[in-house]
N, C-alpha and C positions, 0 to 999 in steps of 0.2 A: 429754275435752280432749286437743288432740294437740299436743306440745311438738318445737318445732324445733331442730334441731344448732346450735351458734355458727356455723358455718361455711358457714349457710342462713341468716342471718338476716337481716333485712330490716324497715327502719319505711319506713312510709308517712307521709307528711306535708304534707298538701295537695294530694295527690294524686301526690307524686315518689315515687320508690323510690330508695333510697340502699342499695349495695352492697358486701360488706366486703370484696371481693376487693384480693389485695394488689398493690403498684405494679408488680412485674413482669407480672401478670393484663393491666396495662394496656395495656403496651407490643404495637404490632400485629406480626403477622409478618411485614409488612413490612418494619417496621423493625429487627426483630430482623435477618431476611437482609441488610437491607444491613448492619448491623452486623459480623455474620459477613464478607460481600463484604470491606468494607473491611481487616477483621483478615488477611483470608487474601491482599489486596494486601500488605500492610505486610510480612505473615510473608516472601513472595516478592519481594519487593525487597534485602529483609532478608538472605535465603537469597544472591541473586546480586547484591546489591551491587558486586562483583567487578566479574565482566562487564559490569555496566550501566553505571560508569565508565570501562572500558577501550571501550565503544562511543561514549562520547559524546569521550574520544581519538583514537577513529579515524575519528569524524564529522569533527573539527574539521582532521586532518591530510589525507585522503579529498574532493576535490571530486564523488569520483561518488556518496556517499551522503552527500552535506548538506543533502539534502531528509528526513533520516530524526526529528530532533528534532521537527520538525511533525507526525507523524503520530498521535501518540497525542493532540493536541488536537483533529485531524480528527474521529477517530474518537468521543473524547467531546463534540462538535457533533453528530454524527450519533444517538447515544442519545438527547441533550438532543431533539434536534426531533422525535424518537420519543416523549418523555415522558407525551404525554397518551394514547396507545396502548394503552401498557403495562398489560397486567392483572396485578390486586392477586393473581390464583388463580396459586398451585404448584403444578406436577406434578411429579412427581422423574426422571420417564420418557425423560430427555435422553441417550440411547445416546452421541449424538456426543460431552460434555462425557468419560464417559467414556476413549471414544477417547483425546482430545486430551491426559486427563491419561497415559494410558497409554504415547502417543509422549512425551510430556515428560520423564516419569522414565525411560522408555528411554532418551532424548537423554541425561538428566543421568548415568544408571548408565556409559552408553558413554564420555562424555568424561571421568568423576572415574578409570576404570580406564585409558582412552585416554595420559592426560596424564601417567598415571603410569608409564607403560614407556616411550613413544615422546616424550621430549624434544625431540627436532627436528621435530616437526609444527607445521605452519605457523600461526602466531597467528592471520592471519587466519581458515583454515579453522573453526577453534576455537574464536574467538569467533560465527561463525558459527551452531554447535550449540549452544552456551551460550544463545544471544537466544535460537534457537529454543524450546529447552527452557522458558527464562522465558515466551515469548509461548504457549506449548502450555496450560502448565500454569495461565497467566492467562486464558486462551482456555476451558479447563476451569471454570474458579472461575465467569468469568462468562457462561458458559450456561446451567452446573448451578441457581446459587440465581433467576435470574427466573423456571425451571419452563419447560416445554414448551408454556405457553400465548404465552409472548412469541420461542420459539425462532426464530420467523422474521423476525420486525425485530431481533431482536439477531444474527442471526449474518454480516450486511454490518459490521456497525461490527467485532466480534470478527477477524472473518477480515480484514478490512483490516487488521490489525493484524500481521499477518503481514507485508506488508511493510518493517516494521522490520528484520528479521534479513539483515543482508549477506550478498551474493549470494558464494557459494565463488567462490575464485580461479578454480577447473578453470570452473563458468561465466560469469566476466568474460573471461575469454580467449577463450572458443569465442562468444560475442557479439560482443566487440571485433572479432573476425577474420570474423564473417558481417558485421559492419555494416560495417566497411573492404570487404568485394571489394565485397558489393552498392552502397554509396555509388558505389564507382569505377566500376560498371557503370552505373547513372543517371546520374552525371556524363558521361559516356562517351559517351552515348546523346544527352544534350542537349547538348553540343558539337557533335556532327555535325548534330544539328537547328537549330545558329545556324552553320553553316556554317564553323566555324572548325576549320583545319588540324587534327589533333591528331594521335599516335600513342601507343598505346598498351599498354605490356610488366607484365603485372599490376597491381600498384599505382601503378605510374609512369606519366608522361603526359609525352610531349616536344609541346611546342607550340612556337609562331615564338617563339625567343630566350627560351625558358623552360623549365625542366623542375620538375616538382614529385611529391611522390608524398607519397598517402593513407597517414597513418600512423594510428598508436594514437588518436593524441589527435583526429585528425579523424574517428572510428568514430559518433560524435554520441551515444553509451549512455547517460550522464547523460540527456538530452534525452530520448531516446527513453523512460527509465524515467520522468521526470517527466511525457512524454505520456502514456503506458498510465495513470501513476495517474490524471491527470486525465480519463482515458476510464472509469476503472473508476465514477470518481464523480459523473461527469455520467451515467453508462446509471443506474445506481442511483437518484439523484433527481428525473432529468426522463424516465424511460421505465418502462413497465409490464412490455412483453413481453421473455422471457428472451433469446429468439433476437437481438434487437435490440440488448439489451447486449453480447452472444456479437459480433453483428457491430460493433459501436462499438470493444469492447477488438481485436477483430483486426487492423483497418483501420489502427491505428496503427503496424503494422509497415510499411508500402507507403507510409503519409505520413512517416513518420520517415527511411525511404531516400530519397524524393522529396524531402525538404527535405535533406539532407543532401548530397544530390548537385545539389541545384539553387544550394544554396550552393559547393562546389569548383568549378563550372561558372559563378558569377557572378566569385568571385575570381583565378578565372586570365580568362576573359573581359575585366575589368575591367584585370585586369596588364599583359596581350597589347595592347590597345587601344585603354586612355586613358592608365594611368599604368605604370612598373616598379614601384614603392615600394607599390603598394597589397597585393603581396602580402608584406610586413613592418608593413602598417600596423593599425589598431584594429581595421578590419572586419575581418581575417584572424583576428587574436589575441583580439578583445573581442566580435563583434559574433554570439556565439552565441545572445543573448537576441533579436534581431530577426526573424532566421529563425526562435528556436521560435515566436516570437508568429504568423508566418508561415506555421507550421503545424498553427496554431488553426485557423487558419480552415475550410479542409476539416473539422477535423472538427468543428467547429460547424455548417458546413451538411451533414454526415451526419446528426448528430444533428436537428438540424430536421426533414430528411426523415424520420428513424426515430420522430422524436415524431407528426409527421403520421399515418404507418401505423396507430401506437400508437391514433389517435384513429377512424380509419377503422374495425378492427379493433372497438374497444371499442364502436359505434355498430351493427354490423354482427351484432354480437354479441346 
């Protein structure tokens, strides 16, 4: 007769098997990891609480990064329509998760020693490395626990996420100042292709009974970053091939100057023309959302064509 451990034991009973494992036994590892997931969000909000307030004050003071509060809801849309993908197997084998936690805690070792000698360094730059540091070391958490089986639909939603972290001052300026001469040189350009007078001394334009010139605030950067995201996430859900995203996010530097300079070239046209007052009036000061809508369009029908290919390719294939 062979007698079984309590901790084997098992009745049968109409044919079930009833097990004495205990309630954590039950819990899957799945659930366990997100568990974990969520702890080690909470811990990291926890940790730069700080920072994450002082971002969502310089969102709100900031019209060139007011697009940055939507983005972490992007990104978790972008999981959710992943969700049925996702495989339930871990592998721990995620090199990259590593990495990213690696630059994190470099980010944060740099700026906790940083902040404490050099007082006068620029808040902006600073909170700059602070987001980074949070989005790194968030970036880390959530590669690591879904396993290397899902590494490759998780790491578009992860890495967008990146774009949360404001751009240093040293690159808003060297933007501002390429997107200022280039607008002025497409403005410039289609001026002379509508036949009207102009002359031109760098950023300044003397036209008949007008002079104006391209400053900061007409550089279009906001616009232009709101175009690239929305290129980054249309190659990502309506195209396969890499190359074709590659050309989708490029393409919007060439339309963002084209539309930016087709706008200084409509508002002094229009000044010159019809009225003086239009260039004080709403289209000047208000009417930035028109022309970005304006410059959907190309890249709407790039992506058409790129989705085409896509299909060509995939058939051929």
């Amino acid at each position: 007769m062979k007698l079984n451990s309590p901790d084997s034991l098992k009745m049968k009973n109409s044919g079930t098997v009833v097990s004495s494992a205990s309630p954590l036994d039950l819990l899957s590892k799945t659930t366990v990891r997100w568990m974990l997931f969520i702890a080690g969000i909470a811990f990291l909000v926890s940790l730069f609480w700080s920072p994450l307030t002082k971002l969502l004050g310089h969102v709100s003071r900031t019209e060139l990064n007011s697009f940055i509060p939507l983005l972490p809801f992007v990104s978790a849309y972008l999981f959710w329509i992943e969700r049925n993908r996702l495989s339930p197997h871990w592998d721990h084998r995620v090199p990259l998760a590593l990495v990213l936690a690696g630059i994190g805690l470099a980010t944060v070792l740099f700026y906790r020693i940083d902040a404490s000698y050099e007082t006068g360094k620029s808040e902006g730059n600073l909170l700059s490395l602070q987001v980074f540091a949070f989005i790194a070391l968030s970036a880390a958490l959530t590669l690591f626990l879904p396993g290397k089986a899902n590494f490759d639909r998780a790491i578009f939603p992860v890495g967008f996420l990146f774009l949360m972290v404001p751009l240093p001052e040293v690159a808003v300026r060297c933007l501002t100042s390429f997107l200022q001469y280039a607008s002025a040189h497409a403005a410039y350009v289609l001026m002379n292709l509508t036949g009207m007078p102009v002359y031109r001394e760098g950023l300044v334009f003397s036209l008949p009974g007008l002079s104006i010139e391209v400053a900061e605030e007409c550089s279009g950067i906001r616009s232009t970053l709101v175009l690239f995201i929305t290129s980054l996430l249309a190659g990502h859900l309506f195209l396969q091939k890499p190359w074709g995203k590659w050309v989708l996010a490029a393409a919007v530097v060439p339309i963002g100057i084209l539309r930016n300079g087709f706008r200084i070239m409509t508002i002094s046209w229009l000044t010159v023309n019809v009225h003086r007052g239009i260039i004080d009036s709403p289209i000047h000061h208000r009417g930035g959302p028109v022309f970005f809508v304006l410059s959907l369009l190309p890249l709407l029908g790039l992506l058409i064509w790129l989705r085409r290919r896509d299909g060509r390719n995939g058939s051929n294939s």
